[in-house]
N, C-alpha and C positions, 0 to 999 in steps of 0.2 A: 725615598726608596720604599718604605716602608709603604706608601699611600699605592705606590704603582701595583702592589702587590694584594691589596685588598679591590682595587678596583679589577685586575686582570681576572681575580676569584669571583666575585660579583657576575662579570662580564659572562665568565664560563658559565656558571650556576645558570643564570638567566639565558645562555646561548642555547642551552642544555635543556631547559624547559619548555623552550621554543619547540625546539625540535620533536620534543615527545608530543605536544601539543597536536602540531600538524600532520604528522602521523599518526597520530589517533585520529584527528578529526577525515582524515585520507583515506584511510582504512576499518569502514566504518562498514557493516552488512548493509547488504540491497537487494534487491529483487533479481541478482544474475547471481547471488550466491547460493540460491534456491535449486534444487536439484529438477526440478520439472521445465517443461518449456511451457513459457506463460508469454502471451502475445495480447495488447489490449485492442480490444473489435474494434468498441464503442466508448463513449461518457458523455454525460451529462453534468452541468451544476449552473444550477439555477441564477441570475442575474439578479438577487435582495442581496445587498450586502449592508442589508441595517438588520434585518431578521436572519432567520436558521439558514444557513445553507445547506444545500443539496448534493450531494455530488453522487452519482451512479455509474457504476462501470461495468460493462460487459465483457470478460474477458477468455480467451480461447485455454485452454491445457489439454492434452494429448494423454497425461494420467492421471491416476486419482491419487493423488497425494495428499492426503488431508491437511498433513500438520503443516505443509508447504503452502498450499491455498490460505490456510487462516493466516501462516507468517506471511502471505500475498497481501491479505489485506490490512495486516499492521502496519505495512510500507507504505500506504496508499495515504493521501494527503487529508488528513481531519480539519476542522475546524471548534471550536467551544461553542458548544449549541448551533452546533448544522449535525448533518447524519450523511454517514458515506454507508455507500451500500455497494458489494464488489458480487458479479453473480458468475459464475464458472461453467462455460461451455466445452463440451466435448467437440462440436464440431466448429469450424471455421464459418461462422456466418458474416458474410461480408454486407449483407444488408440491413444489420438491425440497426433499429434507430430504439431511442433511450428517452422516457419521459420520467417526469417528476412523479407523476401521482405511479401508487402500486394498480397492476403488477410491474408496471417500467418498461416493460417489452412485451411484443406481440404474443399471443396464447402458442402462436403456431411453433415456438421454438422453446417451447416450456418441458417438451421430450430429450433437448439437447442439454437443458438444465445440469449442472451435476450439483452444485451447491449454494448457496447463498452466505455470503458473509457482512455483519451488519453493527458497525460504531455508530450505537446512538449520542443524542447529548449531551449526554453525561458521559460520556465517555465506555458506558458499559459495551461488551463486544459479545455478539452470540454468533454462530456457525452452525450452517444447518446444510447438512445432505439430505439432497432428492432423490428418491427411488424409483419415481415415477416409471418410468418403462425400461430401465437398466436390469441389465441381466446380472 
């Protein structure tokens, strides 16, 4: 009797943790918890996967939400000594194409630019708005 009742406590306790687990791990922030509309154009990431990888993304936003764009690119996928680079358009470019070497993308749409956000290898993050032709 006695044994029945320490294991049915066990049983909860650990049923109990289950639960909080998978709920946490379910409910967890993403890129649609973000207040802005964020669509991804383009990306890139490069085919070494014994050296640094690459990865670049050209992505559309309709506002300028700063603190949203850099928590954009905290979601975006890193790797330990690669370098993800996320760059934030205003307008809908359905033709860019994305390379490895800078600047990554065409000169021609460097006016649609709104920002650049950039996880190096070490893990350091900088964020940088472009002013270039914005009003």
């Amino acid at each position: 009797m006695k044994t029945n009742y320490w294991f049915y406590l066990i049983a909860t306790v650990v049923g109990i943790l289950v639960l909080v687990m998978v709920y946490d791990s379910l409910s967890q922030p993403g890129v649609a918890d973000l207040k802005g509309d964020y669509r991804e154009l383009a990306k890139f990431r490069n085919e070494n996967n014994t050296g640094p990888v690459v990865r670049v993304f050209a992505v559309y936003t309709g506002e300028r939400l700063w603190e949203d764009m850099r928590a954009y690119g905290d979601f975006m996928p890193h790797t330990k000594y690669g370098n993800t680079r996320v760059f934030f358009f205003d307008q809908e470019l359905e033709d860019i194409r994305l390379s490895p070497e800078p600047p990554h993308f065409d000169a021609r749409y460097r006016s649609a630019c709104l920002a650049k956000y950039e996880k190096s290898a070490m893990g350091q993050v900088s964020f940088q708005q472009f002013p270039f032709d914005k009003p």
